[in-house]
C-alpha positions in Angstrom: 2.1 -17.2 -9.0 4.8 -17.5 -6.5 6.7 -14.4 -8.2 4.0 -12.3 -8.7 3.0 -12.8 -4.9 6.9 -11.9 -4.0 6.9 -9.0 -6.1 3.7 -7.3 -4.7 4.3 -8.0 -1.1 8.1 -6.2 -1.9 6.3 -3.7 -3.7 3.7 -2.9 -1.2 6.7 -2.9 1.3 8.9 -0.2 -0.2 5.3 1.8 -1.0 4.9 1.4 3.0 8.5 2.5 4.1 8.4 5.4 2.0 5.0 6.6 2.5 5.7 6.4 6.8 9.0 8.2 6.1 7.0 10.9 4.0 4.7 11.1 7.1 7.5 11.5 9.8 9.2 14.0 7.5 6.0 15.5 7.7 5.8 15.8 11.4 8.9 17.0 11.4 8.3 20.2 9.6 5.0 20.8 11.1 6.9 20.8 14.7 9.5 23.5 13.2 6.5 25.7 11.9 5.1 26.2 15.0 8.0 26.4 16.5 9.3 29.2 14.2 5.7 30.2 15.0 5.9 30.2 18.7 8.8 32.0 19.0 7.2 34.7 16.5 4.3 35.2 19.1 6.9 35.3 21.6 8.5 38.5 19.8 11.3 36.9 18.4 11.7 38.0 14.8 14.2 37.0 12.5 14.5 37.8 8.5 15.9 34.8 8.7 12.7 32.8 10.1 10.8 34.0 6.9 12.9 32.2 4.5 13.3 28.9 6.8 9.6 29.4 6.7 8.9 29.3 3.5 11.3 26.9 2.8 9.4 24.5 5.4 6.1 25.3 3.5 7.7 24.0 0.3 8.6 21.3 1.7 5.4 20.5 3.7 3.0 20.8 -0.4 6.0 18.8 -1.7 5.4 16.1 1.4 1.8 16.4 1.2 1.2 16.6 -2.8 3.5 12.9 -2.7 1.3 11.4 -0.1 -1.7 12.4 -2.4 -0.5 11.4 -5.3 0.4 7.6 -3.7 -1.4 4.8 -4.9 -4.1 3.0 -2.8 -3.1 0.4 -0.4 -3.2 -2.6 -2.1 -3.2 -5.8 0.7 -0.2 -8.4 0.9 -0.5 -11.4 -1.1 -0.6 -14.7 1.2 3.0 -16.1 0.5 1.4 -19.6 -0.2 -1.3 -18.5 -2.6 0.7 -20.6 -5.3 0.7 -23.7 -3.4 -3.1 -23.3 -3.0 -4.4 -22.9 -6.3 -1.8 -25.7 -6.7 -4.1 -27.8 -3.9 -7.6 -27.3 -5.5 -6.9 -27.8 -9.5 -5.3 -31.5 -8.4 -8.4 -31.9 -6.1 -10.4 -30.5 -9.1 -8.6 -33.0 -11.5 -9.1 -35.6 -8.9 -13.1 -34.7 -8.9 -13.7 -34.4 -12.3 -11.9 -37.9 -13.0 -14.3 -39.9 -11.0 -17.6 -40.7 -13.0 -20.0 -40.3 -10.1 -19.0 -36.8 -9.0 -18.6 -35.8 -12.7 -21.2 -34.0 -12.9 -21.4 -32.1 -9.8 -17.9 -31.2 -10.6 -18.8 -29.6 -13.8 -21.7 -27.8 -12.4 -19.6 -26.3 -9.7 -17.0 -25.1 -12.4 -20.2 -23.8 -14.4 -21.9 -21.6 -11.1 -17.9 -20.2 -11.2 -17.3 -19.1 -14.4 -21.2 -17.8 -14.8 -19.7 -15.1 -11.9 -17.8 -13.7 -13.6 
């Protein structure tokens, strides 16, 4: 469990870092185009700002089309998860060893697995 729990949070990490650098890289561009833009309405025209533009459109569906196509969020895994499960199947074990709270014990695990 503790490896699993490792391995998602990293996961969910590096999914993070990339997806905020996708996003600045977005900003980025979108600040060039209209400032391409800007200077376009100002009267400055260069053949060369029609191919930077359409390179910066490329790169904005690329950008865009990857931030689409990322997974969901998926939430962090508490680190000590492991530890407790670990907790409540000895306090289960504990429980289910004493006669008196036997059966209470047994219902409980009953009302659980009837969830799902």
């Amino acid at each position: 469990m503790r490896a699993y729990a490792e391995e998602t949070n990293r996961l969910n990490h590096e999914r993070r870092a990339q997806a905020e650098t996708s996003r600045r890289a977005l900003e980025k561009i979108e600040r060039s185009i209209k400032g391409i833009m800007d200077a376009i309405e100002d009267g400055m025209y260069q053949p060369a700002m029609k191919a930077r533009m359409n390179e910066l459109e490329q790169q904005k569906a690329e950008i865009e089309a990857r931030l689409a196509e990322a997974p969901a969020d998926v939430p962090d895994v508490h680190p000590k998860i492991a530890e407790h499960y670990r907790a409540k199947v000895i306090r289960l074990v504990e429980t289910l060893a004493e006669p008196e709270s036997n059966g209470e014990a047994r219902e409980d695990i009953r009302s659980l697995s009837a969830r799902w």
